[in-house]
N, C-alpha and C positions, 0 to 999 in steps of 0.2 A: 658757322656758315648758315645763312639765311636760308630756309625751306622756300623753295621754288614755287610753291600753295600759300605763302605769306605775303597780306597786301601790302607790308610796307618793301616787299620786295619789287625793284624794277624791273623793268621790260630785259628779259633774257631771252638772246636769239640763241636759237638751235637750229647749225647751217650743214649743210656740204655730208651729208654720211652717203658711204660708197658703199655697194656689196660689190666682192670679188668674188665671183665665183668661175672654179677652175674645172676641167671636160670631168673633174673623176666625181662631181656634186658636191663637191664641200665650198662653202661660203666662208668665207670670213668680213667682218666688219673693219673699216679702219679710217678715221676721217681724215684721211689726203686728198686723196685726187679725184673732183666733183667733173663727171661729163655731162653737157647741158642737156643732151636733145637724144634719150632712150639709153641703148645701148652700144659700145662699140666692140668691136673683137680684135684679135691679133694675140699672134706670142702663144696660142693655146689656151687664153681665157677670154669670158667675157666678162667684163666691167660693166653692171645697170646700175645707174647711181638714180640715188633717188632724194633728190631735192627738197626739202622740206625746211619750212623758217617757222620758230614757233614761238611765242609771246607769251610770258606770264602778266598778269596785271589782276591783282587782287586772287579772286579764287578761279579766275576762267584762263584756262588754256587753248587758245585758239592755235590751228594750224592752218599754211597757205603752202598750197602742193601746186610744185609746175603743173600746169595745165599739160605740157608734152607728157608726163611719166604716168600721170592719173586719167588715161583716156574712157576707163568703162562703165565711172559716172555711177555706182551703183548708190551710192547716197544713202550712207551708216548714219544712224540716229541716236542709238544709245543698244547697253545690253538689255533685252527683253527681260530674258529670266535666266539663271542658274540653274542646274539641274543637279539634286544632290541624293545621294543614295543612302537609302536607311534598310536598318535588317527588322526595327519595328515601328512602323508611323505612329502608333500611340504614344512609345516615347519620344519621338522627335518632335511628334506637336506639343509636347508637355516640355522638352525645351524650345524650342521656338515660338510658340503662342504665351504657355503659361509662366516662363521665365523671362524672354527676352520680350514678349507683347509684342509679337507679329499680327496680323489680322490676315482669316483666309479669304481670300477670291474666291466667293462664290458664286460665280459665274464661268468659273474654269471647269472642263468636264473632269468630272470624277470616274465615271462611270462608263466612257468613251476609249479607256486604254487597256489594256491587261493586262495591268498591277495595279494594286494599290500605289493612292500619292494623296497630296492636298497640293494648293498655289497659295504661296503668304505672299502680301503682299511686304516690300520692302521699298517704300517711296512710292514711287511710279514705274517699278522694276518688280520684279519678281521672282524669289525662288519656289522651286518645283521639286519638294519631295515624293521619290520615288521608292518605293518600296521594292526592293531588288537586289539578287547577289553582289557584294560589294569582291571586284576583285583583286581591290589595291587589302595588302596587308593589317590589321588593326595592329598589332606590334611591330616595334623598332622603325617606327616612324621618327622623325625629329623633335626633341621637346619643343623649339621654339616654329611654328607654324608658318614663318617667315620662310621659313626655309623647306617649303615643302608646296605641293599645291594646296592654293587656298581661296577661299572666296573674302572679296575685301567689298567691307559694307561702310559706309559712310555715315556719322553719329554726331550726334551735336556735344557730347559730353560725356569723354569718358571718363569719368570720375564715377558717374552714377553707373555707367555700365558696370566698374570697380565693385561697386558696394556690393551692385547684383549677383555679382559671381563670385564676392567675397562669400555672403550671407547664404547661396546654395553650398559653399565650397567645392566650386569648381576651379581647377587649376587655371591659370594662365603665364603667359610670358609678356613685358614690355615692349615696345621695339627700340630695336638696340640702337637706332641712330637718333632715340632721343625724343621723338615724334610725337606729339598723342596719338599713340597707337596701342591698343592690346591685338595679342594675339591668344586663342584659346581651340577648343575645338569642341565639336557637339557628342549627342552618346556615341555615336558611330567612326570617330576620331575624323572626321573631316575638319580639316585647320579652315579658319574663322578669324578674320585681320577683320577691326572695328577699329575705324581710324577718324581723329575728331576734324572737324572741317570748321570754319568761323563761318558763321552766316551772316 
């Protein structure tokens, strides 16, 4: 099956997904029955479908949203930054700058918060290590990080990411559907999807 991010792949519409959702809040997804203009009600539920047509072509995925469902115009751009939490910044910057060669934003305040952090930059994006009680579990997490929250970075070639984390021997996992993708996680077990993209 063709990866939907491959340019020899064609134009794939993505139509018609309905939410149902019923008086007691639970939702379910199910792509049958598209209503054109908001929502309707009856029967004890209401039905808001949300119309959406989306286009693969090379690596850009463009989407075109009824104008009725999308009224409030807020105009999303990209994610700024991730916020990720560490129990020591010196050693997350010694993975993140000195293993992985992030570079810090310094222009980002340091000294403006009440904890410890840094800002790496990550393209034109950025994560925002925070130095602070981590209160997700460090054990019995999932080995493969797909399956867990994670932050997914975008790389030009993971192979050499491979080498890097072979030659520190840091563990990781593939992804299972074949992908260039690794998945690993930093000293603080936060899962780390570095997934390769063609430029």
């Amino acid at each position: 099956m063709a990866s939907l991010l491959s340019p020899s792949s064609p134009a794939v519409p993505l139509q018609n997904k309905v939410n149902h959702c019923k008086g007691n809040g639970l939702c379910t997804s199910a792509p049958r029955v598209a209503i054109r203009h908001g929502a309707a009600r009856g029967g004890g539920r209401c039905r808001l479908a949300v119309k959406a047509q989306a286009t693969v072509e090379g690596a850009m995925l463009t989407r075109e949203a009824d104008a009725a469902v999308n009224r409030n115009d807020i105009g999303f751009l990209s994610v700024h930054h991730v916020g990720i939490l560490c129990e020591n910044l010196e050693r997350s910057l010694d993975f993140y700058q000195n293993l992985l060669g992030l570079e810090i934003n310094e222009a980002r305040p340091d000294d403006k918060l009440p904890y410890r952090g840094a800002w790496l930059w990550v393209g034109s994006e950025m994560i925002h290590l925070m130095e602070l009680p981590n209160p997700d579990p460090l054990t019995g997490r999932p080995e493969h990080g797909g399956r867990d929250r994670h932050t997914c970075i975008s790389i030009k070639d993971v192979s050499k990411l491979k080498a890097v984390l072979d030659k520190a021997s840091i563990p990781y996992t593939l992804s299972k559907s074949g992908r260039p993708a690794i998945f690993t996680r930093d000293p603080d077990a936060n899962a780390l999807e570095f997934v390769q993209l063609d430029s």
